[in-house]
N, C-alpha and C positions, 0 to 999 in steps of 0.2 A: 409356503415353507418348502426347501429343496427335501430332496430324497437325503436319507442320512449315508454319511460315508463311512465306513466303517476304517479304523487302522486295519484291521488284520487281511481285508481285500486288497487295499491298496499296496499291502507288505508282499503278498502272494502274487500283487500282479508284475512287481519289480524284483520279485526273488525267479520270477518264470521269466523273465527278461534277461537274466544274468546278473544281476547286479548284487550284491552282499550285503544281509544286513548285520549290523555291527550291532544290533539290541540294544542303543545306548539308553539309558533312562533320563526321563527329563529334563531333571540337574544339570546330568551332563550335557543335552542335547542346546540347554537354554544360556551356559558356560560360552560357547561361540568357540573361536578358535579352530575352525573346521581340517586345517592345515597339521592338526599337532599329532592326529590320529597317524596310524603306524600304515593300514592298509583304506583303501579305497572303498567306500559303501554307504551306504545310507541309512538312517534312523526315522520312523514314523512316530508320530503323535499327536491323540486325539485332540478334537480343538471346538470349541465351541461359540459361534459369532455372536454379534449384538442381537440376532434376529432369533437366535435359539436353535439354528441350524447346528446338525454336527459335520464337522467337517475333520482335513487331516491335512496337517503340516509334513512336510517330508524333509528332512536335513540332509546334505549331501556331506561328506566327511572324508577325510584325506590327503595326501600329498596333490591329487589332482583332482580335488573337490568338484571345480567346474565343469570338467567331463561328464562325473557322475552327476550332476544337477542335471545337464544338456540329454544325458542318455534316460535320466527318470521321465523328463518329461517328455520325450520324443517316446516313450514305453506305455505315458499312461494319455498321451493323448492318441494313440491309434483307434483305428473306427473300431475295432471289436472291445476294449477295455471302456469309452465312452468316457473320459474322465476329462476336468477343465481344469487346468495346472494356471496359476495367477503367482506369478515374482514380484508383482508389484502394489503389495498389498500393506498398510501401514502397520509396523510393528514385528514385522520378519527381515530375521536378519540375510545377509545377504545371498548365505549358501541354502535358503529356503524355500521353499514354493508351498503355497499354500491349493489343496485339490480336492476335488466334489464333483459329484457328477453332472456331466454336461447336461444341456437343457434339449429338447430336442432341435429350436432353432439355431442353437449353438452348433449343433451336430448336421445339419441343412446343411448350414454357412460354411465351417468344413469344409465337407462335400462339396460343394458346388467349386471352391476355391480351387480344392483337389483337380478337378476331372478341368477346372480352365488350363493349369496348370500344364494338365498330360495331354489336352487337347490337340498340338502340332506334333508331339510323336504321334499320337494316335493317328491320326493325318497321314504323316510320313511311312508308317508300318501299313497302312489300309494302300496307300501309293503302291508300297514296297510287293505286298503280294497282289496285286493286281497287275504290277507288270510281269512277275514268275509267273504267275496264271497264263499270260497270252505268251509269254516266252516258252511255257510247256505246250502249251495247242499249238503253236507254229511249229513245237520240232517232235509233235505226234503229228502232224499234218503232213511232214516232210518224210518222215517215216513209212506212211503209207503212200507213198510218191506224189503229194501233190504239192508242187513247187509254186510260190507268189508271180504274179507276170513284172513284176517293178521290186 
């Protein structure tokens, strides 16, 4: 059985993110219509799988719904929040994502994706000051008068 998700973490972690909550209640949140709402923000609500896990659905709401879906879950899946956002999970609708915390192989997998990812800048930047490094000893070398023969 996963670790339980709480709504009110997950609300906290997207209210610290920037994002608005609209406090909708589940009525409303289960009504659909994500487009009708007036301002831009998202609604949490607890959720309970076949397995007996708790988990937390998250609603995105709004004239540009999809944004906020894109920016919740790009918020709760950073390494420090630790959180698995799943849109493709039977019975949520489409401005939904259903989220719990990650496992730690999940959080590995990440990782390693990540740092493949940054691998050629990192590359590039380690290039980048390793040629200023000998561009600065060539012209403290030339400073104290000693010139290259070629």
């Amino acid at each position: 059985m996963s670790r339980p998700t709480r709504v009110a973490t997950i609300r906290r972690h997207l209210v610290e993110g920037g994002l608005v909550d609209l406090g909708l209640g589940e009525a409303t949140q289960r009504a659909g219509y994500p487009a009708r709402h007036e301002t831009d923000g998202f609604a949490a609500r607890q959720h309970v799988d076949a397995t007996g896990a708790l988990l937390v659905i998250v609603g995105a709401y709004g004239p540009d719904w999809f944004t906020t879906m894109r920016e919740a879950r790009h918020r709760l899946e950073q390494p420090y929040v630790k959180c698995h956002v799943d849109g493709n999970v039977l019975g949520l609708a489409d401005n939904e994502l259903l989220v719990r915390w990650a496992t730690s192989a999940e959080l590995q997998a990440r990782k390693a994706v990540q740092e493949e990812r940054q691998a050629p800048l990192k590359a590039l930047l380690r290039q980048g000051e390793a040629e200023q490094r000998a561009e600065e000893e060539r012209q403290s070398l030339e400073r104290a008068g000693q010139f290259g023969l070629f």
